[in-house]
Gaussian input, Z-matrix of N, CA and C with variables (Angstrom, degrees):
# hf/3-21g

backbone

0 1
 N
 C     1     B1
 C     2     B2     1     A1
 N     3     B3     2     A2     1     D1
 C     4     B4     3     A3     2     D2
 C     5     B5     4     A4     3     D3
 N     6     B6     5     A5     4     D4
 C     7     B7     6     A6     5     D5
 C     8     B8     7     A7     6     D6
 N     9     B9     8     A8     7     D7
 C    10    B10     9     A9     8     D8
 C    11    B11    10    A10     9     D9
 N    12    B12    11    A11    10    D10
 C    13    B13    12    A12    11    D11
 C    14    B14    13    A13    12    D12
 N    15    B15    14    A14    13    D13
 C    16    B16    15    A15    14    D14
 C    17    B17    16    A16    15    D15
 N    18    B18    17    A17    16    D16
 C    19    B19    18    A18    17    D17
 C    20    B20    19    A19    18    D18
 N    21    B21    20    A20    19    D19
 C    22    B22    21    A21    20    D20
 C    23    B23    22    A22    21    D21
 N    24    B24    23    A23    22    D22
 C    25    B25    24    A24    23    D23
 C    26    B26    25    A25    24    D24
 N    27    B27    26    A26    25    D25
 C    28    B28    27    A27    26    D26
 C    29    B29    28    A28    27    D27
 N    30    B30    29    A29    28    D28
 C    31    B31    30    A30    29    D29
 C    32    B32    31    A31    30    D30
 N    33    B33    32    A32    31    D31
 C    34    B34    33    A33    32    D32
 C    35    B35    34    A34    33    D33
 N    36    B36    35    A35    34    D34
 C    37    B37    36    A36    35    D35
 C    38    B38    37    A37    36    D36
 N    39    B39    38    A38    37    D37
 C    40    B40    39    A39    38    D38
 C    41    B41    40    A40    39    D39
 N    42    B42    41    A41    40    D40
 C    43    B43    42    A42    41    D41
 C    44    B44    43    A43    42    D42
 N    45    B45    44    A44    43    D43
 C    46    B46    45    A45    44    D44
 C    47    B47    46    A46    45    D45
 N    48    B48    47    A47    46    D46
 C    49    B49    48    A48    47    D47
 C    50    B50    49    A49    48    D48
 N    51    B51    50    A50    49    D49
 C    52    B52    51    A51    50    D50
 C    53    B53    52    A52    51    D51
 N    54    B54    53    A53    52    D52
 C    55    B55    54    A54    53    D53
 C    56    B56    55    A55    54    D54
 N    57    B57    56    A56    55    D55
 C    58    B58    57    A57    56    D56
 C    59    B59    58    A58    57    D57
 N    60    B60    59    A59    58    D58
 C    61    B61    60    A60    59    D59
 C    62    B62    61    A61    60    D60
 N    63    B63    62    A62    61    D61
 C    64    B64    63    A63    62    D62
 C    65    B65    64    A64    63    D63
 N    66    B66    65    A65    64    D64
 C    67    B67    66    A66    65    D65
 C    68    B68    67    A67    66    D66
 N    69    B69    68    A68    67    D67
 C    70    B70    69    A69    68    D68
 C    71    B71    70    A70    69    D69
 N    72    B72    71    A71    70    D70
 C    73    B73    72    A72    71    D71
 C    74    B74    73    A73    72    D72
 N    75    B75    74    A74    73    D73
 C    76    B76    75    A75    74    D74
 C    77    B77    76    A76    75    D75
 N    78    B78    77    A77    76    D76
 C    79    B79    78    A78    77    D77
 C    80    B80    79    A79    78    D78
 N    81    B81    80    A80    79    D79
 C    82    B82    81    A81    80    D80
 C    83    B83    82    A82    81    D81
 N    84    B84    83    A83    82    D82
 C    85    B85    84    A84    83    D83
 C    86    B86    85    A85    84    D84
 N    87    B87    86    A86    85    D85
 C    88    B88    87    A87    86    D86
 C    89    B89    88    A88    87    D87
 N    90    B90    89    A89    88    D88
 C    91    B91    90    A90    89    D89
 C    92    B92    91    A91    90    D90
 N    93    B93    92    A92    91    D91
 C    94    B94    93    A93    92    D92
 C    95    B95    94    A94    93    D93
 N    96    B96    95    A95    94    D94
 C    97    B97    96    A96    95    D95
 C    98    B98    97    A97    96    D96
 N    99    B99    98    A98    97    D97
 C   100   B100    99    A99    98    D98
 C   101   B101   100   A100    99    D99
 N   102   B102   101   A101   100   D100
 C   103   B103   102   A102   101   D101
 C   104   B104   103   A103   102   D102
 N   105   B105   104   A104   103   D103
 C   106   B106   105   A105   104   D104
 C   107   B107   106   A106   105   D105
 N   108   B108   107   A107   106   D106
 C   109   B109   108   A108   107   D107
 C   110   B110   109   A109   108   D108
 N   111   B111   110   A110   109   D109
 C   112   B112   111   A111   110   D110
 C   113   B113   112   A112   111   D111
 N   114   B114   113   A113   112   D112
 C   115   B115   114   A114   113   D113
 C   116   B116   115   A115   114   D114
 N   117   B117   116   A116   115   D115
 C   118   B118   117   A117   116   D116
 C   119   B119   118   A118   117   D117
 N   120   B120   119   A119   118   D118
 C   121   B121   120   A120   119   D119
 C   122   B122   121   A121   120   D120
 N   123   B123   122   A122   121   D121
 C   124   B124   123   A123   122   D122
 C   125   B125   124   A124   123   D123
 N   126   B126   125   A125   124   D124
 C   127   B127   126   A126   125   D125
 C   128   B128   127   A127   126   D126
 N   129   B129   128   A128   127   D127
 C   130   B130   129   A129   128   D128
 C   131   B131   130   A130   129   D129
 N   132   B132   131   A131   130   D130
 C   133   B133   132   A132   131   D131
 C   134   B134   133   A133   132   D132
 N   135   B135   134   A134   133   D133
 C   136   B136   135   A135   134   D134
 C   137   B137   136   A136   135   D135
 N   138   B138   137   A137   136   D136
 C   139   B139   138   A138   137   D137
 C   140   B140   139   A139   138   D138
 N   141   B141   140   A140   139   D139
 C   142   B142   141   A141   140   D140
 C   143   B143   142   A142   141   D141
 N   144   B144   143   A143   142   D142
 C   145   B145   144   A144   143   D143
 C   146   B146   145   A145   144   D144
 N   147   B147   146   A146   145   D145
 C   148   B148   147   A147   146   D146
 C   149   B149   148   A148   147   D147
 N   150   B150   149   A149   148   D148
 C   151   B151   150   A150   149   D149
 C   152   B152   151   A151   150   D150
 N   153   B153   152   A152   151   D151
 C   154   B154   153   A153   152   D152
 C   155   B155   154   A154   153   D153
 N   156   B156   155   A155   154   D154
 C   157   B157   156   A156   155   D155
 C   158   B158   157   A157   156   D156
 N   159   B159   158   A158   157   D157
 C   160   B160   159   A159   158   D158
 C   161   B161   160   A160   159   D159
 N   162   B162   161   A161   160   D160
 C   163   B163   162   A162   161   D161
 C   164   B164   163   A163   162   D162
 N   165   B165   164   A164   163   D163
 C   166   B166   165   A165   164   D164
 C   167   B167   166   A166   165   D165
 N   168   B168   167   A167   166   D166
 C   169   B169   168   A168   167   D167
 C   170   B170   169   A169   168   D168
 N   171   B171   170   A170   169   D169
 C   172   B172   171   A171   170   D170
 C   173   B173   172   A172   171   D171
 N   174   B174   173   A173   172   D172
 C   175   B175   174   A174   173   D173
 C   176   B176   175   A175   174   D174
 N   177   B177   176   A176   175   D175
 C   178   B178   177   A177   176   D176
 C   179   B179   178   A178   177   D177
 N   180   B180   179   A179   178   D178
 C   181   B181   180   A180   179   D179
 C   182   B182   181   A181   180   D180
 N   183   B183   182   A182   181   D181
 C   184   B184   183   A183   182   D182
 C   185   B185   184   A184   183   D183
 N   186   B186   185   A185   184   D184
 C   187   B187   186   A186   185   D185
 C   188   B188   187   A187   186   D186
 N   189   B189   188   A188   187   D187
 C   190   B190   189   A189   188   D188
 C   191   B191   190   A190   189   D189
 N   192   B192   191   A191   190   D190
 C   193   B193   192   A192   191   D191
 C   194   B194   193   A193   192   D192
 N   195   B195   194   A194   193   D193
 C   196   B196   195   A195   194   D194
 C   197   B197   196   A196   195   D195
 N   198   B198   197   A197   196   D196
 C   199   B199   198   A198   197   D197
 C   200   B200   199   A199   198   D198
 N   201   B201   200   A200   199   D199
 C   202   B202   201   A201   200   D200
 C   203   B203   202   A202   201   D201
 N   204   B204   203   A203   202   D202
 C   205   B205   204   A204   203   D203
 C   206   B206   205   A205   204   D204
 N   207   B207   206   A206   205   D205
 C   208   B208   207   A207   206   D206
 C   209   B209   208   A208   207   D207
 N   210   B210   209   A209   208   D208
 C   211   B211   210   A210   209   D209
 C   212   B212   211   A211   210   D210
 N   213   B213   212   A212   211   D211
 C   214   B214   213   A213   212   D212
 C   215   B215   214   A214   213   D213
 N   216   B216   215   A215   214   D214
 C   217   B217   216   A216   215   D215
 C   218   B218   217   A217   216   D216
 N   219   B219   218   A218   217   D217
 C   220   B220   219   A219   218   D218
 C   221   B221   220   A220   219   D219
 N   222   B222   221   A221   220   D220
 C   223   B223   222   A222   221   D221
 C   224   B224   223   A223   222   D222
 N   225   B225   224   A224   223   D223
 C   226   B226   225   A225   224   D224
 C   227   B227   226   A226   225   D225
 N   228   B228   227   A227   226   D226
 C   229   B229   228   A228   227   D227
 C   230   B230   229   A229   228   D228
 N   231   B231   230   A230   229   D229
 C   232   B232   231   A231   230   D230
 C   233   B233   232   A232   231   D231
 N   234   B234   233   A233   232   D232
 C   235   B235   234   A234   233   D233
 C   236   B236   235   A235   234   D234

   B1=1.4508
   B2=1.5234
   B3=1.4026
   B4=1.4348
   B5=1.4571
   B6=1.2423
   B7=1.1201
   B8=1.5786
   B9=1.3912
   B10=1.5890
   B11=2.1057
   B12=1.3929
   B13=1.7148
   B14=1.6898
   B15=1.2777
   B16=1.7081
   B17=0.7980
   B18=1.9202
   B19=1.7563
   B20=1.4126
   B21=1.0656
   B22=1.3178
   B23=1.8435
   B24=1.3236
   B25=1.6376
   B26=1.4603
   B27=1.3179
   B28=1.4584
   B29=1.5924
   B30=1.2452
   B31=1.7133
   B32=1.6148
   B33=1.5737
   B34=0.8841
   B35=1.3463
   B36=1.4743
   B37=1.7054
   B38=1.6482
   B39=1.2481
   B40=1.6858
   B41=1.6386
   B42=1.3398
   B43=1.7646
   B44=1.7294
   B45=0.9818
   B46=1.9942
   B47=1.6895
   B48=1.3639
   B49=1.7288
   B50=1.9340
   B51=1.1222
   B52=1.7498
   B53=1.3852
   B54=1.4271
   B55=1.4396
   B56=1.5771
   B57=1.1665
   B58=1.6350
   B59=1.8491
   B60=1.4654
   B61=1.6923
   B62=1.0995
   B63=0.9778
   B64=2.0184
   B65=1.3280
   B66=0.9885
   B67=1.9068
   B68=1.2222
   B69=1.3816
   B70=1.5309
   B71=1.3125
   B72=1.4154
   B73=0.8688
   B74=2.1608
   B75=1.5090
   B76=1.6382
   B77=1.9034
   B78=1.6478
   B79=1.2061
   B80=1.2568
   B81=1.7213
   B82=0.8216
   B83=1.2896
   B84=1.8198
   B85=1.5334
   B86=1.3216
   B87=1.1883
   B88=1.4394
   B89=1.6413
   B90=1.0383
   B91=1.6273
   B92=1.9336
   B93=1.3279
   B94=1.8303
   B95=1.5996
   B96=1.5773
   B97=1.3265
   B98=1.3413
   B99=1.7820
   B100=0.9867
   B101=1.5119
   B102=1.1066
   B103=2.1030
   B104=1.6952
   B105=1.2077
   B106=1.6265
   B107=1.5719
   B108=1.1006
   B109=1.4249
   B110=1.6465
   B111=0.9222
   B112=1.9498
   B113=1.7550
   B114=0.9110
   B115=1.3216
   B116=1.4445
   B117=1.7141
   B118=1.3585
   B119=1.4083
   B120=1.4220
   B121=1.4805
   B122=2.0226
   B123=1.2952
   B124=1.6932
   B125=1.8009
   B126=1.2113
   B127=1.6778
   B128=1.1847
   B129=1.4443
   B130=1.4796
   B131=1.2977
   B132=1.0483
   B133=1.6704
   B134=1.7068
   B135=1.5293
   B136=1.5593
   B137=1.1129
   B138=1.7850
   B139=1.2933
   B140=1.4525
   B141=0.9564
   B142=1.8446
   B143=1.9697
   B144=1.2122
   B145=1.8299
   B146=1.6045
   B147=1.1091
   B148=1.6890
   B149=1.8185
   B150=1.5628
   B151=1.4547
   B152=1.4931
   B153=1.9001
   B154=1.9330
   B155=1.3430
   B156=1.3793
   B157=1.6048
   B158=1.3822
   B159=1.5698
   B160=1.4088
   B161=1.9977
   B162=1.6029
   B163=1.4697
   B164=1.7344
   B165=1.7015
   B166=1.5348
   B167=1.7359
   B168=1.2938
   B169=1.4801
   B170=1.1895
   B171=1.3800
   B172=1.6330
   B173=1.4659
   B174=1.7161
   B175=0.8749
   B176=1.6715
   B177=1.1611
   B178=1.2845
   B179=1.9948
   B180=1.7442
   B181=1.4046
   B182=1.6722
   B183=1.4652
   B184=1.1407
   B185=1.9678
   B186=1.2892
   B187=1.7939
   B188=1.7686
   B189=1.3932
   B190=1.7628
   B191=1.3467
   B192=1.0021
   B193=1.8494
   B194=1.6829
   B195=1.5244
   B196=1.5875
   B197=1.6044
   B198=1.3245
   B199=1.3063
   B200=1.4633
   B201=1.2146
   B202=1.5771
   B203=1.6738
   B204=0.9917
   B205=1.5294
   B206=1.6241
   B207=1.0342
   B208=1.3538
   B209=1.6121
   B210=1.5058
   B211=2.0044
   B212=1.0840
   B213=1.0669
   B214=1.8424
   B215=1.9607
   B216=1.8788
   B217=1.8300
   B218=1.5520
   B219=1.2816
   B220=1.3059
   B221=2.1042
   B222=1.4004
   B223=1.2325
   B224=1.2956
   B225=1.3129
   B226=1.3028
   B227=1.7901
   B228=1.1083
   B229=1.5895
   B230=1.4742
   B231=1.5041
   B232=1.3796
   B233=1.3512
   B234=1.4398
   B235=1.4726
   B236=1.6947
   A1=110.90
   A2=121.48
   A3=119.53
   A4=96.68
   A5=171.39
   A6=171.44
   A7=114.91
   A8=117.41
   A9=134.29
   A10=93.66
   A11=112.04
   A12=122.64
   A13=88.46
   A14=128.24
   A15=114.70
   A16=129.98
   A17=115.39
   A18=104.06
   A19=123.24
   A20=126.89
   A21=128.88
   A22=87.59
   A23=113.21
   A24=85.88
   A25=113.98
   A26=130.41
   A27=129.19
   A28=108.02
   A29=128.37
   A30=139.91
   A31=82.66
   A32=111.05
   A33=139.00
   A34=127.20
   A35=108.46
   A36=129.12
   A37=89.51
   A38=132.96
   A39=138.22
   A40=85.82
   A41=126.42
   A42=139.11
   A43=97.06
   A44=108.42
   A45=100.91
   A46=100.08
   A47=118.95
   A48=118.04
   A49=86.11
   A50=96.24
   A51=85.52
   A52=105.23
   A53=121.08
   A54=123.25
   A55=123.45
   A56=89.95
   A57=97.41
   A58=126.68
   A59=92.72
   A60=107.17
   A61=105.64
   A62=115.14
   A63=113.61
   A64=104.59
   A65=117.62
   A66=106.35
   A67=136.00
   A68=116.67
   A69=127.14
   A70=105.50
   A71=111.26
   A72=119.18
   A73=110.67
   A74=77.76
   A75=109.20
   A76=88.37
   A77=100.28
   A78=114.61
   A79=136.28
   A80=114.42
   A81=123.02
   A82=146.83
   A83=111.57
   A84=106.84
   A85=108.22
   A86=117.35
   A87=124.77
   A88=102.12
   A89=121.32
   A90=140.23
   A91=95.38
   A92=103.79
   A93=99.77
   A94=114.93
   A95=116.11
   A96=108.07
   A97=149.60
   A98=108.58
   A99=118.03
   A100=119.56
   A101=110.11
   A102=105.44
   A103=100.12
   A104=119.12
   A105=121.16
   A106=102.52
   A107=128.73
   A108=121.66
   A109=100.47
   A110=102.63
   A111=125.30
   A112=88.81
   A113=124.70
   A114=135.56
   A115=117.28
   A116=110.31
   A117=97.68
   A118=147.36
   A119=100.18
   A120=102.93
   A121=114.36
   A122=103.13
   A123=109.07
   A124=93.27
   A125=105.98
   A126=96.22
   A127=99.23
   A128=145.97
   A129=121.40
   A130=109.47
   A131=133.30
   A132=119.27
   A133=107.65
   A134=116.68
   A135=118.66
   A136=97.23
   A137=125.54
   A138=134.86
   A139=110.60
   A140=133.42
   A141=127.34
   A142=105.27
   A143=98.59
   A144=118.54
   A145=81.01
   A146=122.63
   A147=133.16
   A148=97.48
   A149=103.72
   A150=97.32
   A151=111.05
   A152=102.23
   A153=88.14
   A154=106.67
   A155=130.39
   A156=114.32
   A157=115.31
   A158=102.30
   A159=107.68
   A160=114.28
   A161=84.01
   A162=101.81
   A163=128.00
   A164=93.18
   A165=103.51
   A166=119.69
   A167=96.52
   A168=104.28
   A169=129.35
   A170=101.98
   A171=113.59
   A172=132.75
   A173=109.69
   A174=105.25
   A175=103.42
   A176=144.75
   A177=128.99
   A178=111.93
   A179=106.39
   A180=82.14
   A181=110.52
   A182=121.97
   A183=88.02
   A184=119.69
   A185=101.35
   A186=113.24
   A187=98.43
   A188=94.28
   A189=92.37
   A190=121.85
   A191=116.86
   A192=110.39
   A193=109.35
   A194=115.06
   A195=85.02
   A196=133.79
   A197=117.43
   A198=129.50
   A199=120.96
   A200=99.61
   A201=117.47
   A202=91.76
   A203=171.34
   A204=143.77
   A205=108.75
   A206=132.73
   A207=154.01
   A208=97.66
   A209=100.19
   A210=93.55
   A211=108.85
   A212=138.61
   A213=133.29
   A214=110.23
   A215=75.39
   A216=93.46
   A217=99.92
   A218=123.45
   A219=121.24
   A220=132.22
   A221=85.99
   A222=89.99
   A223=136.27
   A224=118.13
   A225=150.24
   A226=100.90
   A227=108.35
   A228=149.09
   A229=87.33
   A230=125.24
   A231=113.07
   A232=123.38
   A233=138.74
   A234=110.18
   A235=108.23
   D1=-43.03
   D2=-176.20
   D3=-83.04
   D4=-11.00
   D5=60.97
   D6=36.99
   D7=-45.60
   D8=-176.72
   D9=-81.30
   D10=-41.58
   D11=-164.80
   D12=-81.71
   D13=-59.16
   D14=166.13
   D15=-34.67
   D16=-61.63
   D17=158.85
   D18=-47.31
   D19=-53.56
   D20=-157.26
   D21=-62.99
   D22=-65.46
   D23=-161.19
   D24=-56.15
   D25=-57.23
   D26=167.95
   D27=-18.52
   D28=-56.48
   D29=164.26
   D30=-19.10
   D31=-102.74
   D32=-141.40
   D33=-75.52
   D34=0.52
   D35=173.25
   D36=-92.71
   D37=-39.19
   D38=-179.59
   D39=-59.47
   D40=-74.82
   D41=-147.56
   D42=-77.43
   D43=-21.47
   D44=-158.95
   D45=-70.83
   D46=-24.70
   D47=-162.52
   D48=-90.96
   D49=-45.84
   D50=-170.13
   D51=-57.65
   D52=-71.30
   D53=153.47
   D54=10.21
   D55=-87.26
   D56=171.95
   D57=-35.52
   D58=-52.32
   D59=173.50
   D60=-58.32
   D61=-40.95
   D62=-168.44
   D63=-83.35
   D64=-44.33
   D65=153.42
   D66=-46.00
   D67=-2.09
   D68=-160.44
   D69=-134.24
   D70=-14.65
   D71=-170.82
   D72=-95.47
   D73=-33.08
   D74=179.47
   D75=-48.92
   D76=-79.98
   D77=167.52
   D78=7.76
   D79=-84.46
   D80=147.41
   D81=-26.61
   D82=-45.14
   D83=171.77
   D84=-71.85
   D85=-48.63
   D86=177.84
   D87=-33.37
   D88=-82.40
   D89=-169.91
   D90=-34.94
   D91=-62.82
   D92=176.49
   D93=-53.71
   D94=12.43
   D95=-170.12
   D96=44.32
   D97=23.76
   D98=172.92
   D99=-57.49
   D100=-176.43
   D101=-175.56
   D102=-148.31
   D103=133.44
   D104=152.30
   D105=62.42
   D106=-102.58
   D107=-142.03
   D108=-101.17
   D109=-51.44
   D110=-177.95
   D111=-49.84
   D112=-64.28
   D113=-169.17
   D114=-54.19
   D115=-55.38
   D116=157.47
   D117=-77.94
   D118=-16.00
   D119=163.83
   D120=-64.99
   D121=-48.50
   D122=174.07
   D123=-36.14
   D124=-70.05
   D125=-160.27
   D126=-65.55
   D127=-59.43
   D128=-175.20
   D129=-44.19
   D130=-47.45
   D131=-161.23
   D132=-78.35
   D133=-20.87
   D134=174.22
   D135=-63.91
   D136=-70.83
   D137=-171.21
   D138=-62.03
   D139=-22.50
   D140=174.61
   D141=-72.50
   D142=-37.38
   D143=-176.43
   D144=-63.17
   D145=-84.83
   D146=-144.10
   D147=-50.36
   D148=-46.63
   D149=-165.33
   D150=-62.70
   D151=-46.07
   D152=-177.79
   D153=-66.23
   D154=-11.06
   D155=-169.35
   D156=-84.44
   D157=12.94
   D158=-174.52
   D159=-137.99
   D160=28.75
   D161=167.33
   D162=92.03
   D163=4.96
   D164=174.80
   D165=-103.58
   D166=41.53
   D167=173.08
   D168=-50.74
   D169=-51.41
   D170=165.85
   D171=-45.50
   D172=-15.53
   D173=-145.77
   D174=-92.96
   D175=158.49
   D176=-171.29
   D177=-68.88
   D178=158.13
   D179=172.72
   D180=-85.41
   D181=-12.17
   D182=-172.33
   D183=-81.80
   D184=-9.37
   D185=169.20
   D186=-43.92
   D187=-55.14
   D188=-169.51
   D189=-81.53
   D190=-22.98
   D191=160.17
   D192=-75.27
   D193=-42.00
   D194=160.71
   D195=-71.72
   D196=-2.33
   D197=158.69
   D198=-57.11
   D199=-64.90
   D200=-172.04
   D201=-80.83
   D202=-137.70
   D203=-176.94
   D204=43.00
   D205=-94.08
   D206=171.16
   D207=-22.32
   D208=-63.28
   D209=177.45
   D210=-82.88
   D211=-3.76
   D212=171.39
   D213=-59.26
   D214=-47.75
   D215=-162.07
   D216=-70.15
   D217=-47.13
   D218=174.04
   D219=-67.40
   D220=-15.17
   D221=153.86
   D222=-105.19
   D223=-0.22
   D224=151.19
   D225=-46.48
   D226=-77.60
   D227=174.05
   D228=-33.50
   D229=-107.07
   D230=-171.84
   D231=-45.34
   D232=5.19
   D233=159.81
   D234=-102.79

């Protein structure tokens, strides 16, 4: 169990800074009052920009739209 709670924070000390941005980022479109479609493309393309500019180039795009998906819905979710 303390072995499973190490991983997990290590997980989540890696995920918590990206996290955060993509919440702010969420934010932001929201705040410019975009609506429906315009809106989600703005944040994918902010949040797709921010992630490779921060060394996840490699990473595939479709990993990161189901990423950024995942924090949309959950920030959706908490309000």
């Amino acid at each position: 169990m303390i072995k499973f709670i190490s991983v997990a924070w290590k997980v989540w000390a890696f995920v918590s800074p990206i996290y955060k941005d993509i919440m702010r980022i969420i934010k932001e479109i929201k705040d410019k009052g975009l609506v429906n479609e315009e809106a989600r493309k703005a944040a994918f393309q902010d949040i797709t920009d921010f992630m490779q500019k921060n060394g996840l180039k490699s990473v595939p795009d479709s990993v990161l739209n189901c990423s950024i998906e995942l924090c949309y819905q959950v920030y959706l979710w908490k309000k």
